[in-house]
C-alpha positions in Angstrom: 241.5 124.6 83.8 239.2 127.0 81.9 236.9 123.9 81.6 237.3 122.5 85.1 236.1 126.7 86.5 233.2 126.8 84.1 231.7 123.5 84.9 232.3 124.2 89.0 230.6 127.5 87.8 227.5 125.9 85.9 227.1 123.1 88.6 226.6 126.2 91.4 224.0 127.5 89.0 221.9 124.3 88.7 222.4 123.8 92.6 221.0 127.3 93.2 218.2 126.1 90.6 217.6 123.1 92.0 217.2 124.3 95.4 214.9 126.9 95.0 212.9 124.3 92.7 212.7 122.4 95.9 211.6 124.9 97.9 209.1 126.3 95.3 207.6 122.6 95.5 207.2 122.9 99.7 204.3 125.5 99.8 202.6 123.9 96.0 202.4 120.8 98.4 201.5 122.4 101.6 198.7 124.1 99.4 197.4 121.1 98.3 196.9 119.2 101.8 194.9 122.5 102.7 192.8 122.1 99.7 192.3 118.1 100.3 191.5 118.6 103.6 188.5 121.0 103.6 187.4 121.1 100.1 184.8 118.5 99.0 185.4 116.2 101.6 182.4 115.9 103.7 183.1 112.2 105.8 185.7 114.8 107.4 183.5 117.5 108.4 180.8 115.0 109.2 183.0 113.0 111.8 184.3 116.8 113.3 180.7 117.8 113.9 179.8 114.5 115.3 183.1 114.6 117.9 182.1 118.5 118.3 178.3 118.1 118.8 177.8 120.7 116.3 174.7 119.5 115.1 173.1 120.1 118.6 174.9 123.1 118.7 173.6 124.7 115.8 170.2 122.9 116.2 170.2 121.1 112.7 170.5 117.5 112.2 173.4 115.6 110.4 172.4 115.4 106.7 170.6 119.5 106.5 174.4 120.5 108.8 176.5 118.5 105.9 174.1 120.1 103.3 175.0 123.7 104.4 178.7 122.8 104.1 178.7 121.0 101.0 177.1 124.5 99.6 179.5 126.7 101.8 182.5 124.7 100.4 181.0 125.4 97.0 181.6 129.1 97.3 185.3 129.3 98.6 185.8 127.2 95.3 184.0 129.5 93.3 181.4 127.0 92.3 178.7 129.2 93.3 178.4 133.0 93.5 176.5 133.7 96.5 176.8 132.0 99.9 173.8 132.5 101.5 171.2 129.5 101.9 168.3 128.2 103.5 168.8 125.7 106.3 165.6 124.4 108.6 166.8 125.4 112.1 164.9 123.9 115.0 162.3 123.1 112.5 162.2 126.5 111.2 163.3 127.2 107.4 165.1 130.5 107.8 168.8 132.0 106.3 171.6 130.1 107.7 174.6 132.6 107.4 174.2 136.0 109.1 175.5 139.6 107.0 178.7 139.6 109.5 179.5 136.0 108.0 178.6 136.9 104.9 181.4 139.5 104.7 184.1 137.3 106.2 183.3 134.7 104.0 184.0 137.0 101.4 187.6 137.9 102.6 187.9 134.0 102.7 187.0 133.0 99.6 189.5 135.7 98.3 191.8 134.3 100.5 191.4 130.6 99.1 191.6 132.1 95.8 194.8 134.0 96.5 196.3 130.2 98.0 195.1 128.7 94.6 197.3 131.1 92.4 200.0 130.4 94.9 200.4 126.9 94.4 199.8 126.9 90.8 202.7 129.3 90.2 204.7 127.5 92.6 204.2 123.8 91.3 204.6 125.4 87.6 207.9 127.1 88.8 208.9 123.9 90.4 208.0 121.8 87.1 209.8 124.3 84.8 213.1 124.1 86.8 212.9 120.6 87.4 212.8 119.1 83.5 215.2 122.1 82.8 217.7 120.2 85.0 216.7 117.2 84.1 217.8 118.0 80.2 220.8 119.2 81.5 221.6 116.3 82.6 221.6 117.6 86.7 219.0 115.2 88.3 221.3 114.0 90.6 222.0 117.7 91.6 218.5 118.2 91.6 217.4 115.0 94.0 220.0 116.5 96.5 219.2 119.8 96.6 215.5 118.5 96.7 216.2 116.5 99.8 217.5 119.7 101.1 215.0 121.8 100.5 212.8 119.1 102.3 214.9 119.3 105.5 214.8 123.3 105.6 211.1 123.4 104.6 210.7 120.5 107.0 212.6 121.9 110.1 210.6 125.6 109.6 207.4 123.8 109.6 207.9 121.8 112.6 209.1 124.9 114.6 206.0 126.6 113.2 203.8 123.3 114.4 205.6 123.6 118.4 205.0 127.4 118.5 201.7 127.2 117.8 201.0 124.3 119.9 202.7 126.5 123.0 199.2 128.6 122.7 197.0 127.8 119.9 194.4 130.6 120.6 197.1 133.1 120.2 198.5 132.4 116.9 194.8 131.4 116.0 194.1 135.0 116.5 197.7 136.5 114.8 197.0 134.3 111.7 193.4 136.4 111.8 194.9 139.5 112.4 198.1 138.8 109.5 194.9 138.1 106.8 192.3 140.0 107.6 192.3 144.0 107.6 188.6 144.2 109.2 187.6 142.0 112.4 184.5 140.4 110.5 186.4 137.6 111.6 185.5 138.0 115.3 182.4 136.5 115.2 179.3 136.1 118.3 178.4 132.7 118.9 175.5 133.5 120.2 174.3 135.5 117.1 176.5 133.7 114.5 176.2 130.1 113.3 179.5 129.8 111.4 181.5 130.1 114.6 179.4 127.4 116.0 179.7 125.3 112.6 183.8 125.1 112.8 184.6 125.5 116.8 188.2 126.0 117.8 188.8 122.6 118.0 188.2 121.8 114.3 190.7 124.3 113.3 193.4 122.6 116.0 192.6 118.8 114.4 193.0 120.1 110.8 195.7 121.7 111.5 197.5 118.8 112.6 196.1 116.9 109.8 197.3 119.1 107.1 201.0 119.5 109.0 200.8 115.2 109.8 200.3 114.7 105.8 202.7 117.9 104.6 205.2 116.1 106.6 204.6 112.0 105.4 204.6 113.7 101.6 207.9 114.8 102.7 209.0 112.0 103.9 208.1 109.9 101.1 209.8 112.7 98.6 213.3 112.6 100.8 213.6 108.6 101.1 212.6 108.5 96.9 215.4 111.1 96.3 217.9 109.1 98.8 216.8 105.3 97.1 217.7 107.5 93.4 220.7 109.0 94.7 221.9 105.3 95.8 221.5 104.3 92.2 223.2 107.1 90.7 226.1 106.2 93.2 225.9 102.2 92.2 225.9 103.3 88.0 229.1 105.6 88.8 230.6 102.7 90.8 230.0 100.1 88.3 231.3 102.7 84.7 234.6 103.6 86.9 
C-alpha cells in the first residue's frame, strides 16, 4: 500500500514537472517566431514596404530603405553599438534616425535583449525538466502534460489574438504604455522616419504571422505527442 501511495505521490510530482516544462516551452517558442520574424530577414521587410509604399513614403528607394534596416536590425541584436546611419534621402545624404528615435530604439534594443534572456532560460528550464523525466522513466507523463500545456498556452493565446483584433490601435498603444516608462515611443510622422519605416499595418501583419506560426508549431508539437502517446498505448497493449 506504502508503495502503491508513494508511486501515486511521485507520479503527481513529475505531472506537476512535466507541466510546467510545457509551459516553460510555450513563451521559448513564442520568443523564437518573434526573433525569426524581424531579425535578419529582409525579403519580409522588403515585401511590407513594397505593400506599404514605404519607400515613397520615406523618399528612399528599395535597396538604400533595406540597407537602413539591415543596419537597424543589426543594433537590436547587438551586432552594432550605435544606431545611427547615413541614408541618401531625396537625393540628399543626411542622418536617417532622428534623437527621439534614437532614445526609443534604445528602450527597444533593451527590450529585445530582455526577450532573449527570457527564452533562453525558458527553453533551458524546459530542456532540464524534460531529460529529467525522461531518465525517470515519465515520458509518457511528460507527452501528456505537454499536450496540455499546448491547449492552455494555445487557448490564452487565441483569446489574446481576438482581443486585440476587437481594436488593434488600442492594445497597440497598452502594449507601449506596459513597456515603455517614457513616451519616446510616440513618435511624429512628419518629423520622424521610423514611424513611417514600420506603419501600423506592419505591426498588425507580423503579428499575425508570429501568432499563425506559434500556433502551427503547436500544432505540430500536440499531434507528435498524441502519435507517441498511441505507441506507448499499442507497447502496453501488446506486454499485457
Amino acid at each position: 500500500m506504502q508503495n502503491q501511495e508513494k508511486k501515486h505521490f511521485h507520479n503527481i510530482g513529475a505531472k506537476v514537472l512535466a507541466f510546467a516544462a510545457a509551459l516553460a516551452l510555450m513563451p521559448a517558442l513564442l520568443l523564437s517566431c518573434v526573433a525569426w520574424r524581424v531579425m535578419d530577414d529582409l525579403p519580409y521587410f522588403e515585401q511590407e514596404y513594397t505593400k506599404y509604399a514605404v519607400p515613397e513614403t520615406v523618399h528612399m528607394d528599395m535597396t538604400e530603405l533595406l540597407r537602413v534596416t539591415e543596419h537597424m536590425m543589426a543594433y537590436l541584436g547587438g551586432e552594432t553599438d550605435s544606431l545611427q546611419i547615413e541614408a541618401q534621402i531625396d537625393g540628399v545624404q543626411t542622418p536617417f534616425f532622428s534623437e527621439k528615435e534614437i532614445r526609443h530604439m534604445v528602450d527597444v534594443q533593451e527590450l529585445f535583449a530582455k526577450g532573449t534572456i527570457l527564452r533562453n532560460v525558458c527553453f533551458v528550464f524546459f530542456v532540464l525538466l524534460a531529460v529529467g523525466l525522461l531518465f525517470s522513466h515519465k515520458t509518457e507523463i511528460l507527452l501528456r502534460q505537454l499536450r496540455w500545456g499546448i491547449v492552455v498556452f494555445f487557448a490564452l493565446a487565441l483569446a489574446f489574438l481576438g482581443l486585440i483584433l476587437t481594436d488593434f490601435n488600442r492594445y497597440f498603444t497598452i502594449f507601449h504604455l506596459i513597456f515603455f516608462d517614457n513616451q519616446d515611443w510616440i513618435l511624429d510622422p512628419s518629423v520622424d522616419r521610423l514611424i513611417n519605416l514600420v506603419p501600423l499595418g506592419f505591426f498588425f501583419d507580423t503579428v499575425l504571422w508570429i501568432v499563425g506560426v506559434f500556433v502551427a508549431c503547436n500544432v505540430v508539437l500536440f499531434v507528435g505527442a498524441s502519435l507517441l502517446l498511441r505507441r506507448f498505448g499499442k507497447k502496453q497493449i501488446q506486454q499485457s
